[in-house]
C-alpha positions, 0 to 999 in steps of 0.5 A: 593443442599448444599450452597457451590455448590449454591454459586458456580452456582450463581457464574457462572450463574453471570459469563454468564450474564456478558460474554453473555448478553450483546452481545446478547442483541446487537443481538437483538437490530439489529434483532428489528432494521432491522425488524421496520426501515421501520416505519422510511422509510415509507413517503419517501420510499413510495413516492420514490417508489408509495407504497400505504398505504394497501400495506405498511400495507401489507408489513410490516406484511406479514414479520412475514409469513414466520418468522412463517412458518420457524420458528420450523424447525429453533429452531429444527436446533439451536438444532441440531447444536448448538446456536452458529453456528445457530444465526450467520447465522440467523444473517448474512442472516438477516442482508444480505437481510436488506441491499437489500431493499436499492435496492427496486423500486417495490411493488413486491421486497418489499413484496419479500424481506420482505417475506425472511427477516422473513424466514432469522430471524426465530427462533432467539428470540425462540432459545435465550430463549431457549438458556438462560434454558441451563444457568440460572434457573428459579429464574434468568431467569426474569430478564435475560429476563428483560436485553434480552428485552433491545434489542428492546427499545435499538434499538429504543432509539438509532436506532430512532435518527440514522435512522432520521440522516440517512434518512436526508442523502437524495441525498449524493452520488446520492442515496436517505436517506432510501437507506443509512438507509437500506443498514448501518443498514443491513450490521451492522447486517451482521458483528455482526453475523461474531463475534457472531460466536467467541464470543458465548459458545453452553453450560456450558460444552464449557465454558473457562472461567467457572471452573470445579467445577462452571460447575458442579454446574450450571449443578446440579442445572439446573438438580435439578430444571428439577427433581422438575418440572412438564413437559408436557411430548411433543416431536419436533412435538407432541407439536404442539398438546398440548392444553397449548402451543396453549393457551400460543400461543394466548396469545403470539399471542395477546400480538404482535398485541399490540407490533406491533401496536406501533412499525410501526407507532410510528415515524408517530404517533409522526409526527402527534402529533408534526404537521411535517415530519419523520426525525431527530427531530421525531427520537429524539422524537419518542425515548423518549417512548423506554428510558421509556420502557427500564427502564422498562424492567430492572426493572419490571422482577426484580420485577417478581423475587423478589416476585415470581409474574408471570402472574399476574404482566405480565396481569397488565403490558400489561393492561396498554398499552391498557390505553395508546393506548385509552389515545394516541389518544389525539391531545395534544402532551404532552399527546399524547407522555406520552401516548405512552410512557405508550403504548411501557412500557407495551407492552416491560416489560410484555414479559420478564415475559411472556416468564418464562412461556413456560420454566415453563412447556417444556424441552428438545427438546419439549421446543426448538420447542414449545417456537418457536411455540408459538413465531411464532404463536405469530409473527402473531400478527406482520402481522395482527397489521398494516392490522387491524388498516388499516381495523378498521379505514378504517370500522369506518371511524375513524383515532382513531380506529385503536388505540382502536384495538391495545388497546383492544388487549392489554385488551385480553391478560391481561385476558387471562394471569390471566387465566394460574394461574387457569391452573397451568402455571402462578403461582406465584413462591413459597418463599421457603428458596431458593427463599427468599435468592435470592430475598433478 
């Protein structure tokens, strides 16, 4: 590609940054903060309603069951009708059955409802990462990935302090604080998948605000990049079968149980260090990680781009989080928060740069459906995160044990990550003329 078509399609892959980043990153902040609220709710939520803790525990993972189940035949559908029309409705569903847990008096509407909320949100992260190979190459896509990754800690930093001020709600209108908490930030899910409708392009050749010529050249250079690359030559189903994604899945897989063991038990978790309940000041506490994570995520996938590292830099990034986990089990608040802010950094930056991997090696059809495996495959790692803490603290008879799970976790996919350099996936990106004007 000549340097006056290369200027051209950076000059649209900046245009689609600012055009659809930033609403899609409000997608995600929803879709973090509708599926971790329940942390939040857990102490007045279970004594409202007689939960006990296992099936809590219970509960809370067993979302990702039918996240994982449906979540293929979603990206399969996000293909077939397009990203636009597919993400809205994942959005509004979502966003719909949210609001209904303000409704729960049973432990068997609980586990229903958050059964559905995973079937109502499948396919939305995969079907994003997806979505961004249809506008950014591969030079770019770390840190389009980086800002993606905003959404989580987002939701947290901002999601935490309005879920305290919403759970103090207690009692207004005769309706108790988790009540208020699920049915707002439910609904506000609903709404936004009505304007994402408006607001999003399926592809390059839609796009209004892209010229002719800055089409053209985005197309080329998305096609040049395909020519040059290696792909696993895998359909919708066959790659299920491939030896590589399964890899990938595990290690997505491990890297979830590391993510998850903070996400539901962080507002506790802060509790206990600060010795008081749930409510708006551990909001404002328990968002101080995420401020940290969210820095990061920006951050560290510019890094990944600007000396080409991938796997490697992912491994370390994780790793770290495993030291905090061990380090977060202290019972001195300042250590203990600093800790956890460690924890939720690793687990938050490595996955923007995990996730430049799987489009390493599929296109087409075969990549919607495998990023969607290996992301439903991962999403386990949501339901078995808060059911192994139970189980190791319950086997040890060790309140810290559970951290030393989720730590370890975080140890196995740093060595499982190092592996994909030798399997020709995790490479670092070559500093060709290309790479290094970029990276400059």
């Amino acid at each position: 590609m000549n340097e006056a078509a290369s200027k051209l399609a950076d000059q649209a892959m900046k245009k689609a940054e600012r055009k659809l980043v930033p609403f899609i990153v409000l997608m995600y902040i929803f879709a973090f903060l509708d599926r971790a609220n329940i942390g939040f709710a857990k102490n007045a939520f279970q004594t409202s309603t007689g939960l006990s803790d296992a099936a809590f525990a219970m509960g809370a993972g067993i979302f990702f069951i039918g996240y994982a189940v449906f979540e293929v035949p979603s990206n399969i559908l996000m293909h077939k009708f397009g990203a636009r029309l597919w993400l809205s409705r994942i959005m509004v569903t979502w966003g719909l059955v949210a609001a209904a847990f303000a409704l729960v008096t049973t432990e068997f509407q609980f586990l229903s409802l958050r059964v559905l909320l995973g079937i109502a949100e499948a396919g939305f992260m995969p079907a994003i990462v997806y979505y961004f190979t249809l506008w950014f190459t591969e030079k770019r896509r770390s840190s389009i990935m980086g800002l993606f990754w905003m959404g989580p800690p987002l939701a947290f930093v901002f999601g935490s302090p309005v879920s305290g001020l919403l759970l103090d709600l207690q009692g207004v209108l005769g309706y108790e604080g988790w009540q208020w908490m699920f049915a707002i930030e439910g609904l506000a899910a609903a709404a936004s998948g009505i304007v994402a409708f408006r607001h999003l392009i399926d592809d390059p050749k839609s796009a209004k605000w892209l010229s002719d010529e800055e089409k053209a050249a985005l197309l080329a250079a998305l096609e040049e990049e395909r020519e040059k690359r290696s792909f696993e030559k895998v359909g919708a189903l066959s790659v299920l079968l491939n030896a590589k994604v399964w890899y990938l899945a595990l290690i997505c897989f491990m890297i979830q149980v590391c993510n998850y063991g903070l996400n539901f038990y962080l507002p506790t978790h802060v509790a206990g260090l600060l010795g008081t309940k749930v409510g708006t000041m551990v909001g404002f506490v328990s968002a101080v990680p995420w401020i940290f994570a969210l820095f990061a995520t920006v951050y560290l996938p510019r890094v990944s781009d600007r000396t080409g590292m991938r796997a490697s830099l992912a491994a370390m990034i994780i790793a770290l989080s495993g030291i905090g986990y061990f380090i977060s089990s202290t019972t001195l608040p300042l250590l203990g928060i600093a800790a956890l802010c460690v924890v939720a950094v690793g687990n938050l930056a490595c996955q923007p740069i995990f996730w430049t991997i799987p489009s390493r090696i599929l296109t087409g059809l075969g990549a919607a459906s495998g990023i969607a495996f290996i992301n439903s495959m991962g999403n386990l790692g949501g339901f078995v995160a808060p059911n192994l803490r139970v189980f190791a603290e319950t086997l040890f008879q060790n309140p810290n044990a559970g951290l030393y799970a989720m730590g370890i976790s975080g140890f196995i996919a740093a060595g499982m990550l190092l592996v994909t350099i030798s399997m020709g996936m995790g490479k670092n990106l070559k500093k060709g003329k290309s790479f290094e004007k970029y990276g400059s």
